[in-house]
OpenMM code with the backbone's topology and positions (N, CA, C; nanometers):
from openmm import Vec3, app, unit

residues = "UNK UNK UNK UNK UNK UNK UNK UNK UNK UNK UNK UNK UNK UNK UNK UNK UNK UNK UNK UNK UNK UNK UNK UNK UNK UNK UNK UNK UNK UNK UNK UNK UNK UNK UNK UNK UNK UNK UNK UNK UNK UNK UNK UNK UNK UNK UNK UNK UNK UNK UNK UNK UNK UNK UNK UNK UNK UNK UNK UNK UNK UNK UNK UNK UNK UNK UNK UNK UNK UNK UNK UNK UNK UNK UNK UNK UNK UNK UNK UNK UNK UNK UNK UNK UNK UNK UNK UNK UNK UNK UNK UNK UNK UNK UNK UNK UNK UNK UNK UNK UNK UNK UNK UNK UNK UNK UNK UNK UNK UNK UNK UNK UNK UNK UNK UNK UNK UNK UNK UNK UNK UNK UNK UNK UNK UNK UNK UNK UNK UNK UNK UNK UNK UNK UNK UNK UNK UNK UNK UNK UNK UNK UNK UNK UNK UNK UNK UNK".split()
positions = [
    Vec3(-0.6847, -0.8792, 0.4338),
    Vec3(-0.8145, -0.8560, 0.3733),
    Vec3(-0.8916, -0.7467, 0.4476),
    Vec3(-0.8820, -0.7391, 0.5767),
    Vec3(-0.9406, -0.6536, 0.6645),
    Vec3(-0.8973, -0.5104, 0.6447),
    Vec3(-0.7761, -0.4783, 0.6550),
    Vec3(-0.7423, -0.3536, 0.5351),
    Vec3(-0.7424, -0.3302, 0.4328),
    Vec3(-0.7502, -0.4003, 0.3699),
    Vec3(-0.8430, -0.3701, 0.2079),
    Vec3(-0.9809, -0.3293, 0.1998),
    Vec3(-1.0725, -0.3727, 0.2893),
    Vec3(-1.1798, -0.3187, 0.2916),
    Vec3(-1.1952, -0.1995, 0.3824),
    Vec3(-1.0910, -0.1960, 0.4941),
    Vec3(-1.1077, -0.0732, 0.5913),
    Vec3(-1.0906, 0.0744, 0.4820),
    Vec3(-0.9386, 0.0723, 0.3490),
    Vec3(-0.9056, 0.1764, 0.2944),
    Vec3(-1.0234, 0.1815, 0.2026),
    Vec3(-1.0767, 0.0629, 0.1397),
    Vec3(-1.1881, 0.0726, 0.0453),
    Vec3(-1.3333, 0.1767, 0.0810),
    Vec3(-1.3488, 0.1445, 0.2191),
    Vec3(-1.4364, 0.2352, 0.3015),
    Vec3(-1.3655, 0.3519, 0.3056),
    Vec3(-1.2651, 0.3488, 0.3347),
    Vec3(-1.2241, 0.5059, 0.3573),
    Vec3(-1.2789, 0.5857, 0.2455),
    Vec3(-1.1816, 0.5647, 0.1228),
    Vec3(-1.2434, 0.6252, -0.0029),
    Vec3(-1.3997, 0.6096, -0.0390),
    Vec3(-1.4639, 0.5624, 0.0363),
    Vec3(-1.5843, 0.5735, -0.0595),
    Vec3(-1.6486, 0.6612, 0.0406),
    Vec3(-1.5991, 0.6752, 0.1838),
    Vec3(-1.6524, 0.7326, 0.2950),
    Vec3(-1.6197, 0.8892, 0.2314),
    Vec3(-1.5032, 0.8821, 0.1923),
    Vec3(-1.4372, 1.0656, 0.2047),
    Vec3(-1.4803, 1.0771, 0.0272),
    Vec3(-1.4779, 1.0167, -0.0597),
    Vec3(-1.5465, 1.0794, -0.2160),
    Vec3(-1.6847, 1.0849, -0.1229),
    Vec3(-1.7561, 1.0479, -0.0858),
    Vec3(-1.8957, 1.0926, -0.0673),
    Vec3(-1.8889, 1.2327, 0.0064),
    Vec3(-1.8472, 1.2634, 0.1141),
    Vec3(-1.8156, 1.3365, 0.2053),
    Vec3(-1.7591, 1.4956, 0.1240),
    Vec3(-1.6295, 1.4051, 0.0352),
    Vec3(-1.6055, 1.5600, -0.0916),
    Vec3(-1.7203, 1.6170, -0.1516),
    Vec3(-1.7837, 1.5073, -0.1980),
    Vec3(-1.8983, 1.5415, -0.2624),
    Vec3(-1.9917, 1.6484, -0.2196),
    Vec3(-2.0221, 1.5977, -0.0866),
    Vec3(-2.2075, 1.6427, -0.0041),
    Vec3(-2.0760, 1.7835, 0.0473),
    Vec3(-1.9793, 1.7866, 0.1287),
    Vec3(-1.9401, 1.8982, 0.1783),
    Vec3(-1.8208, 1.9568, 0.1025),
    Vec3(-1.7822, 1.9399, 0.0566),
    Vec3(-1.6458, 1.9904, -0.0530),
    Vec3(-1.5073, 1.9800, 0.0451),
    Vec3(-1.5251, 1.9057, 0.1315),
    Vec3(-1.4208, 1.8047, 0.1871),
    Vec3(-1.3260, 1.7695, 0.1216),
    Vec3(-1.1360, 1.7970, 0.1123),
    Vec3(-1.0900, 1.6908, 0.0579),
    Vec3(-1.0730, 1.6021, 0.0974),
    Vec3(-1.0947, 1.5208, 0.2216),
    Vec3(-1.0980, 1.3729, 0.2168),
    Vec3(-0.9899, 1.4087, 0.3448),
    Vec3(-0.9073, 1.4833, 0.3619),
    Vec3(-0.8025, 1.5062, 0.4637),
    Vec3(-0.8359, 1.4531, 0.6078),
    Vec3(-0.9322, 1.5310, 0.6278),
    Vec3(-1.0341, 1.5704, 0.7859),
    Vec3(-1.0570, 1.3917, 0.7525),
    Vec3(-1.0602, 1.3215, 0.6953),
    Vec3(-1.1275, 1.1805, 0.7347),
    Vec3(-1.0081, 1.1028, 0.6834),
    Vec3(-0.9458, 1.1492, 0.6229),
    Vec3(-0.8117, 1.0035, 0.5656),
    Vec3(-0.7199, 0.9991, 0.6699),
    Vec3(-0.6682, 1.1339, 0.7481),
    Vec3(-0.5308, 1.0979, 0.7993),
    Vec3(-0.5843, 1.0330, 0.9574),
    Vec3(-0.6882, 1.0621, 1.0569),
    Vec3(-0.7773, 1.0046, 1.1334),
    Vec3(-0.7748, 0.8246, 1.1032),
    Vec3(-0.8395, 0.8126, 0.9740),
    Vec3(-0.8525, 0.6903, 0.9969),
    Vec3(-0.7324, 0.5857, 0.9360),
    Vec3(-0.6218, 0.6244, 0.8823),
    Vec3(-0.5309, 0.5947, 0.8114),
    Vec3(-0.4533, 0.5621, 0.9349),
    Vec3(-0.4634, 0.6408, 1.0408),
    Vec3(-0.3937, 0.6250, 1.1502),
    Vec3(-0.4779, 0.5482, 1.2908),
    Vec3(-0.6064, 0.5530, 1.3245),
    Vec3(-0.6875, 0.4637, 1.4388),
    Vec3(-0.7417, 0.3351, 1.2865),
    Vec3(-0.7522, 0.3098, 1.1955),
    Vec3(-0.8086, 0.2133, 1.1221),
    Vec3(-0.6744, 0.0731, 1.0490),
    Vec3(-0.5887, 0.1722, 0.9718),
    Vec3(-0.5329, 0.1344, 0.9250),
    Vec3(-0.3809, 0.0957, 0.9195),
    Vec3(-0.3747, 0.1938, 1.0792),
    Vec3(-0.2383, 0.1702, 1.1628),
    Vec3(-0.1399, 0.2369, 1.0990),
    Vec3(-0.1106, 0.3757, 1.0250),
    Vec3(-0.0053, 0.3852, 0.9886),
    Vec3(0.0549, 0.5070, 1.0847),
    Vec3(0.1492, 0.5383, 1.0804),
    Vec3(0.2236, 0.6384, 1.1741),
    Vec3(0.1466, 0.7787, 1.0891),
    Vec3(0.1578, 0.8738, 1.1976),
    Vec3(0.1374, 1.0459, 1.1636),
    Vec3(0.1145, 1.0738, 1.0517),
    Vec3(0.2542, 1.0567, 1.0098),
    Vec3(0.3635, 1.1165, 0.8971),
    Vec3(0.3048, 1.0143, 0.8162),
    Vec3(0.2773, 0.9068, 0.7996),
    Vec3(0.3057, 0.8480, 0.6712),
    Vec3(0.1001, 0.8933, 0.6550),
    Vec3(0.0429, 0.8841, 0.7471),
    Vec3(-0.0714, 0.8817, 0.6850),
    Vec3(-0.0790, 0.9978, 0.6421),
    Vec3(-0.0299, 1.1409, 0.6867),
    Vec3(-0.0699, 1.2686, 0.6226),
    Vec3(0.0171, 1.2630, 0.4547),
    Vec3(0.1247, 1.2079, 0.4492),
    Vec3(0.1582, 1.1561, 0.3627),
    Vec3(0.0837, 1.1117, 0.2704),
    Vec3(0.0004, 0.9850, 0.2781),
    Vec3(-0.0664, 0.9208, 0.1893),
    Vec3(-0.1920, 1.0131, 0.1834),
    Vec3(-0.2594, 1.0742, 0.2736),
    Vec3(-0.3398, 1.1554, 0.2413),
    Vec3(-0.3168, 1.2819, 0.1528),
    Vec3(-0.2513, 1.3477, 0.1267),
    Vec3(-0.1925, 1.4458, 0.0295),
    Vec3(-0.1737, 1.3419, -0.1173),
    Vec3(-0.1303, 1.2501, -0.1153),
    Vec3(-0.1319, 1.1672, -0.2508),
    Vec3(-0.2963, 1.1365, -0.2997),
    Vec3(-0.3717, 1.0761, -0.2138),
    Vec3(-0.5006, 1.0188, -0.2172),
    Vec3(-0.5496, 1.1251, -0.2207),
    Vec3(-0.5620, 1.2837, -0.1691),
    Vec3(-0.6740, 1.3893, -0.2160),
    Vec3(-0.6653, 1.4355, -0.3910),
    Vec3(-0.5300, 1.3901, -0.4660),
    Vec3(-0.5447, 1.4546, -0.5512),
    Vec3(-0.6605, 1.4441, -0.6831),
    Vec3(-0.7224, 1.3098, -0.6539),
    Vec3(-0.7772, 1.2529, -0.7767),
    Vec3(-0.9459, 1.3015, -0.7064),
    Vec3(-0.9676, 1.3146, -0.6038),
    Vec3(-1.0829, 1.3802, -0.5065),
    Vec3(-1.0964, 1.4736, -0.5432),
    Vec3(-0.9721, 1.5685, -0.5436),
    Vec3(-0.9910, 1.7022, -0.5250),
    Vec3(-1.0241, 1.7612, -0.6767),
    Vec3(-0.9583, 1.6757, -0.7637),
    Vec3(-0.9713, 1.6799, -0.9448),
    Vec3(-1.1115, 1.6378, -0.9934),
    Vec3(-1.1698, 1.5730, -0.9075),
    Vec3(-1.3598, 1.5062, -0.9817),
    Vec3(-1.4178, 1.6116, -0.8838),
    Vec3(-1.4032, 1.6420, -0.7555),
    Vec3(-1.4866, 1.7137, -0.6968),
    Vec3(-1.4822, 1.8671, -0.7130),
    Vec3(-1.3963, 1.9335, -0.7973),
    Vec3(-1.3441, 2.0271, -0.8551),
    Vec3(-1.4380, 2.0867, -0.9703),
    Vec3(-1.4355, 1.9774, -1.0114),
    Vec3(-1.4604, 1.9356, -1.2115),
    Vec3(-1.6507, 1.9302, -1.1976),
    Vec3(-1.6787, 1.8541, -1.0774),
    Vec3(-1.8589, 1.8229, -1.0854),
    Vec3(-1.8909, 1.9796, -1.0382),
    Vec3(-1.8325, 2.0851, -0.9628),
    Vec3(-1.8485, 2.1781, -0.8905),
    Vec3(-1.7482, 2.2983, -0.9812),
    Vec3(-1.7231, 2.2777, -1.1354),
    Vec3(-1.6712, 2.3515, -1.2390),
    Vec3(-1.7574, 2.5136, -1.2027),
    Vec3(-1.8740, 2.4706, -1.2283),
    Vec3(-1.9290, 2.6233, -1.2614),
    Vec3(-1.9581, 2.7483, -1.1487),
    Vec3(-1.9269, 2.6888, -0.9994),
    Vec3(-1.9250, 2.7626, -0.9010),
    Vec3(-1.7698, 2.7865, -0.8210),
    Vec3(-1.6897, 2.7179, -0.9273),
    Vec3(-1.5228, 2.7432, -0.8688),
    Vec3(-1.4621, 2.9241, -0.9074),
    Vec3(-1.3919, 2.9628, -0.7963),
    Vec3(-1.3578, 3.0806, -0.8222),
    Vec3(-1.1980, 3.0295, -0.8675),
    Vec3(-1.1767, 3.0486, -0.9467),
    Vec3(-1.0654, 2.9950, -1.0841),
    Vec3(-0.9092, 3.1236, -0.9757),
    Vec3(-0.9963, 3.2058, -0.9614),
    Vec3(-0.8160, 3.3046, -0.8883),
    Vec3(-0.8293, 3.2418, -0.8194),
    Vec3(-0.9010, 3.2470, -0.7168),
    Vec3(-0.8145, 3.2081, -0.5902),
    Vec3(-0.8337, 3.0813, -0.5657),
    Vec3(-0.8445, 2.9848, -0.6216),
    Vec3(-0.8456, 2.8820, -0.6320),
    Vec3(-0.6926, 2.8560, -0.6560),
    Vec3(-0.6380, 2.8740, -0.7475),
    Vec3(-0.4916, 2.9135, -0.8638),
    Vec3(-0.4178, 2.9521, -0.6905),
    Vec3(-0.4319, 3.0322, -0.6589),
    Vec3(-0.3928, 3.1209, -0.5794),
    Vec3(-0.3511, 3.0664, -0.4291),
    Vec3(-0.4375, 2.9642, -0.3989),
    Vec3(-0.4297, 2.9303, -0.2995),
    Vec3(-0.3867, 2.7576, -0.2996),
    Vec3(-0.3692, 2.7473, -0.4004),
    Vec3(-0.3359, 2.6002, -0.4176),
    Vec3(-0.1582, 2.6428, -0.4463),
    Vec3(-0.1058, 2.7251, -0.5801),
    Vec3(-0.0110, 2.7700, -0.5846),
    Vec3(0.0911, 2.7942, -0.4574),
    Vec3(-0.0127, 2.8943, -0.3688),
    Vec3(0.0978, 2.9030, -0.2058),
    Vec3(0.1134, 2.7623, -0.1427),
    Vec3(-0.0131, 2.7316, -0.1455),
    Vec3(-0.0313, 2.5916, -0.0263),
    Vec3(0.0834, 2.5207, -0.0977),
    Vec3(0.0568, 2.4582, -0.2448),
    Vec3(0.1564, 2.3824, -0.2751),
    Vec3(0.3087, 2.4355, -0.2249),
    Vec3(0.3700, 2.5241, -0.2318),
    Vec3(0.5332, 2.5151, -0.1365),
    Vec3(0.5241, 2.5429, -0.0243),
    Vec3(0.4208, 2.5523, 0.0407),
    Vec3(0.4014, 2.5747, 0.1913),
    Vec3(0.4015, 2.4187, 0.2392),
    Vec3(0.3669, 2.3606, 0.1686),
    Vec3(0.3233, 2.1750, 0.1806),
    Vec3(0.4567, 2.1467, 0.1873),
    Vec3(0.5729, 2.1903, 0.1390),
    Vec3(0.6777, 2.1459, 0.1518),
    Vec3(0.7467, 2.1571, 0.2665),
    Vec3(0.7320, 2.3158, 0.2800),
    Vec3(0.8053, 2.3518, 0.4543),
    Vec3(0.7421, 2.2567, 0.5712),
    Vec3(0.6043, 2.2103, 0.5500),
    Vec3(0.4817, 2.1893, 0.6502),
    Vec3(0.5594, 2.0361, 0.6810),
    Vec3(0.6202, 1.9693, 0.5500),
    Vec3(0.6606, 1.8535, 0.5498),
    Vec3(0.8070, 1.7579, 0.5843),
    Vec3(0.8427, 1.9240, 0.5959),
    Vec3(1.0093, 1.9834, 0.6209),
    Vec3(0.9973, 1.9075, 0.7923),
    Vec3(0.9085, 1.9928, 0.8219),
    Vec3(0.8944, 2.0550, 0.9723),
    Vec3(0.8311, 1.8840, 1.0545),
    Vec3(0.7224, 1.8393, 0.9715),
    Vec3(0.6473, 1.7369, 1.0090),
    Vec3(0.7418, 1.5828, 1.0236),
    Vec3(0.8365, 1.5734, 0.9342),
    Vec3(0.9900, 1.4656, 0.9520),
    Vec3(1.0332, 1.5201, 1.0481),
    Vec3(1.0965, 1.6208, 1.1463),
    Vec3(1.1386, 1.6213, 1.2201),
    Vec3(1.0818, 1.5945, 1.3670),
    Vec3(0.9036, 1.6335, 1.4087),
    Vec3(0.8498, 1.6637, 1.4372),
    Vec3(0.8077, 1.5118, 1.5212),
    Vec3(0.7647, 1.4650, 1.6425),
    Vec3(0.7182, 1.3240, 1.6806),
    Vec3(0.6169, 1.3423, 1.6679),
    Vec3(0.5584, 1.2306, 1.6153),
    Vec3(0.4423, 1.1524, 1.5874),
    Vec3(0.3330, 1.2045, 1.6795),
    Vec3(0.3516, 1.1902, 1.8248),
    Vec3(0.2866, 1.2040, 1.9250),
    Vec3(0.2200, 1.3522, 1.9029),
    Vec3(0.3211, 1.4656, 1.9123),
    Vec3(0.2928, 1.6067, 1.8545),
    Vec3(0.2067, 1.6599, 1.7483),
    Vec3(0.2699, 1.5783, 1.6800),
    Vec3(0.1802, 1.6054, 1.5082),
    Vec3(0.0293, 1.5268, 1.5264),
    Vec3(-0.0016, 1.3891, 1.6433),
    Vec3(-0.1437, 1.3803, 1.6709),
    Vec3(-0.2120, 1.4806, 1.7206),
    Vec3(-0.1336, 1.5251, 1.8172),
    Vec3(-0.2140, 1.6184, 1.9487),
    Vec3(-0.2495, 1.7360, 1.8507),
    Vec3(-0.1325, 1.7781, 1.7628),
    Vec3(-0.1724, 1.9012, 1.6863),
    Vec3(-0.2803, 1.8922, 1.6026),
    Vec3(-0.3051, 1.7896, 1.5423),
    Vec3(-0.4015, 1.7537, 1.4339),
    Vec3(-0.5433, 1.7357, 1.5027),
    Vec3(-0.5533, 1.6823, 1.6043),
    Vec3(-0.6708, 1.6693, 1.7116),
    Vec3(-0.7220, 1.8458, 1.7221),
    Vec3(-0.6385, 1.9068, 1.7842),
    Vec3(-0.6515, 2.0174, 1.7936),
    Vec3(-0.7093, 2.1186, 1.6793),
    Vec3(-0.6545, 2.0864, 1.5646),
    Vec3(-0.7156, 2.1497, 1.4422),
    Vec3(-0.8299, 2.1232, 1.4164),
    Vec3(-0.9071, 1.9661, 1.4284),
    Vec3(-1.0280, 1.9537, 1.4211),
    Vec3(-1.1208, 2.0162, 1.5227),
    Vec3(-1.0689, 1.9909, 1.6283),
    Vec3(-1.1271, 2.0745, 1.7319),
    Vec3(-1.2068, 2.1796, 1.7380),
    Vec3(-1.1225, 2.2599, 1.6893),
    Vec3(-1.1529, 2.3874, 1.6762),
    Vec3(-1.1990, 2.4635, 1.5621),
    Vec3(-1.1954, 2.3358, 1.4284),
    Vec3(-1.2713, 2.3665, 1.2927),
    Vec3(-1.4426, 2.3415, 1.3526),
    Vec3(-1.4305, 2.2459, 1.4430),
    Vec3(-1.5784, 2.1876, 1.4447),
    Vec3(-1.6102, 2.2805, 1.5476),
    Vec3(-1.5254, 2.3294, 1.6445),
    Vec3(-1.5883, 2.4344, 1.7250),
    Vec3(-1.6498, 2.5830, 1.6404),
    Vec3(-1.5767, 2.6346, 1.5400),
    Vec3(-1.5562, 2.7411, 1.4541),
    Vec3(-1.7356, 2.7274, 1.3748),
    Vec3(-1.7406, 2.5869, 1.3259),
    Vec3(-1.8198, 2.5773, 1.2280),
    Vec3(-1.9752, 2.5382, 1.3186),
    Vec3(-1.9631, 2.5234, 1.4573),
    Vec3(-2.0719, 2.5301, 1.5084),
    Vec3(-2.1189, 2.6612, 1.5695),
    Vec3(-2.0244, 2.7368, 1.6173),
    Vec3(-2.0341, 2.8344, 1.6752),
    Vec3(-2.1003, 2.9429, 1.5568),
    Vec3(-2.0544, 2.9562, 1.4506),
    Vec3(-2.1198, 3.0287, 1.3069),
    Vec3(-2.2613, 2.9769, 1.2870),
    Vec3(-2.2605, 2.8166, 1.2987),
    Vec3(-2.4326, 2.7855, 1.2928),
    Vec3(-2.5299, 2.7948, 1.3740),
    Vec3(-2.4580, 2.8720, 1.5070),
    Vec3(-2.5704, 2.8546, 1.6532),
    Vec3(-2.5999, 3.0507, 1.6051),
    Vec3(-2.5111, 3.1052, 1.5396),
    Vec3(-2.5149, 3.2525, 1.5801),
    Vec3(-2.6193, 3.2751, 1.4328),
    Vec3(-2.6236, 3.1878, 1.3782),
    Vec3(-2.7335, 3.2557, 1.2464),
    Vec3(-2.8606, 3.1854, 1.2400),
    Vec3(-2.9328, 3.2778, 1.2581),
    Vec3(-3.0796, 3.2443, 1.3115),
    Vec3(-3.1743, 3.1863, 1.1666),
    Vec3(-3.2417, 3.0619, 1.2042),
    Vec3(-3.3197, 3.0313, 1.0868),
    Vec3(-3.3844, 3.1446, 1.0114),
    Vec3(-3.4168, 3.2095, 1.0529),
    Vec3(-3.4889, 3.3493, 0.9682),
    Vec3(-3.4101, 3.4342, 0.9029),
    Vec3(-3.3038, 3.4420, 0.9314),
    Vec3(-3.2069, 3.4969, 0.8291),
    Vec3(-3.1067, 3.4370, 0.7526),
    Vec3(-3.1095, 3.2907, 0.7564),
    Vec3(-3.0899, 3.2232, 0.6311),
    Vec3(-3.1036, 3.2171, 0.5062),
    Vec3(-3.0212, 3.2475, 0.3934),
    Vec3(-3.0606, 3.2679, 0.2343),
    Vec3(-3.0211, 3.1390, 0.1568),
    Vec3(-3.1307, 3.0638, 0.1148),
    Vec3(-3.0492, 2.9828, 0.0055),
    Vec3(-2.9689, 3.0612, -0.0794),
    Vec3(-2.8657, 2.9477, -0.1045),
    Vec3(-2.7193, 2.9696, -0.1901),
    Vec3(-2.7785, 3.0308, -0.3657),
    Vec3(-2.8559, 3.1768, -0.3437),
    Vec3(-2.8954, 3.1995, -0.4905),
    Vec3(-2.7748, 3.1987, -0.6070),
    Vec3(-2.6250, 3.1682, -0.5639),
    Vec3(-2.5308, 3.1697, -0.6446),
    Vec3(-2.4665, 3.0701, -0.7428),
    Vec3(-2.5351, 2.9346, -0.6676),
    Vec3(-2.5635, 2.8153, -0.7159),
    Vec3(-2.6299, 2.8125, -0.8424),
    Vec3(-2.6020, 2.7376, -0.9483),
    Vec3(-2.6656, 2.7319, -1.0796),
    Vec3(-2.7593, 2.6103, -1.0547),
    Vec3(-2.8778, 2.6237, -1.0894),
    Vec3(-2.9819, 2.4644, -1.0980),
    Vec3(-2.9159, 2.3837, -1.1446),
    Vec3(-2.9170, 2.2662, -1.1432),
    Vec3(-2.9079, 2.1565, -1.2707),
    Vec3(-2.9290, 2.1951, -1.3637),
    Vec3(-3.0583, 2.2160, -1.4278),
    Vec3(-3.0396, 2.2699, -1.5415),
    Vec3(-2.9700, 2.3891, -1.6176),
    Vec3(-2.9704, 2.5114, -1.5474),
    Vec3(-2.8841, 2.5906, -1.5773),
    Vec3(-2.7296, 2.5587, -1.6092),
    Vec3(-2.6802, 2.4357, -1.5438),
    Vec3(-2.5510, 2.3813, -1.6236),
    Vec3(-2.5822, 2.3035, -1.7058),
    Vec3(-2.6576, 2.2422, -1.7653),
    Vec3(-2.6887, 2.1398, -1.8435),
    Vec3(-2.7975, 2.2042, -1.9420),
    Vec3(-2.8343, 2.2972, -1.9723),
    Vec3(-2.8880, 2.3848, -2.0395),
    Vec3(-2.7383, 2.4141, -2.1607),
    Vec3(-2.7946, 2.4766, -2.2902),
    Vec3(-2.6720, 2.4802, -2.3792),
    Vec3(-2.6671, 2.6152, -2.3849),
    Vec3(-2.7632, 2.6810, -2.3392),
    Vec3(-2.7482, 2.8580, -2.3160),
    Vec3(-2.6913, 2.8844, -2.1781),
    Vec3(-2.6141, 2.7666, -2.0741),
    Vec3(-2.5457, 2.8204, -1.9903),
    Vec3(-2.3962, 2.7775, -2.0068),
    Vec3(-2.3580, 2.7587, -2.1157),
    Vec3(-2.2159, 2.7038, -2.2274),
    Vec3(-2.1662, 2.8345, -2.2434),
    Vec3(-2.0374, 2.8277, -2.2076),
    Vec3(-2.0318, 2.9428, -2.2244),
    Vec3(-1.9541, 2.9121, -2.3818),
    Vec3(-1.8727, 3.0107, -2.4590),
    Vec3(-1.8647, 3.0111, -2.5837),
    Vec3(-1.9356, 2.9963, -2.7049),
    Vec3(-1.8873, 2.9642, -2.8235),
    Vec3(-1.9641, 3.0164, -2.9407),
    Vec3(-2.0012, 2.8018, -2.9350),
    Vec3(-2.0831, 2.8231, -3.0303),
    Vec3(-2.1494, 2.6827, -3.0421),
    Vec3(-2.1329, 2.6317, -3.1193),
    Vec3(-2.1298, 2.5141, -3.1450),
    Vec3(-2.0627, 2.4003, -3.2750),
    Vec3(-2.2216, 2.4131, -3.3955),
] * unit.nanometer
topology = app.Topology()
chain = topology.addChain("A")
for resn in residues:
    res = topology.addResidue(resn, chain)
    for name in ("N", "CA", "C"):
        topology.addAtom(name, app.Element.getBySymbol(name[0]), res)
């Protein structure tokens, strides 16, 4: 019962998280899949690649009108057979390694993504004017095509 509610949290932890940061759920599933839910490396990056897809498909879909459609295509296309070699490599690979490596990646995302927010000064901050309002998607003059 105690893991049923630990994975239940997970998902509601990482759909929120997709949501507010456009997260797929990765950075928080394979972490806790592995200190929460006890599964080895491999199987949690595993189950995490299964579990982002239905994340990555609603958080995609609510965030339709600001998706760049190429490289989106583009970069999912490579990643997808790169996911294969990555997975090639990751079966052979100990457990122990593939933690330390994965530690390391966060590491240095969260180092990356603070270091960019210490160097840009509140005064030269621009809200995201590229963003559509609410209403501007929910408006029927921001539809695109001919109208019923």
């Amino acid at each position: 019962m105690g893991e049923a509610f630990a994975v239940i949290a997970l998902g509601v932890a990482a759909g929120a998280l997709a949501g507010l940061f456009g997260v797929g759920g990765g950075i928080l599933f394979v972490p806790a899949l592995t200190l929460v839910v006890g599964l080895s490396q491999v199987h949690a990056e595993a189950t995490s690649l299964l579990a982002i897809i239905p994340v990555a498909l609603l958080g995609s879909w609510r965030q339709r009108t600001t998706v760049n459609w190429r490289d989106a295509t583009v970069v999912g296309l490579v990643s997808a057979v790169t996911a294969v070699a990555g997975a090639i490599v990751a079966d052979v690979t100990p457990g122990r390694v593939l933690k330390i490596g994965f530690a390391v990646l966060l590491v240095l995302t969260a180092a990356q993504l603070a270091w960019r927010a210490r160097r840009q000064s509140p005064s030269t901050t621009q809200p995201d004017t590229e963003r559509p309002t609410s209403e501007e998607v929910t408006s029927p003059s921001a539809t695109p095509g001919p109208r019923a």
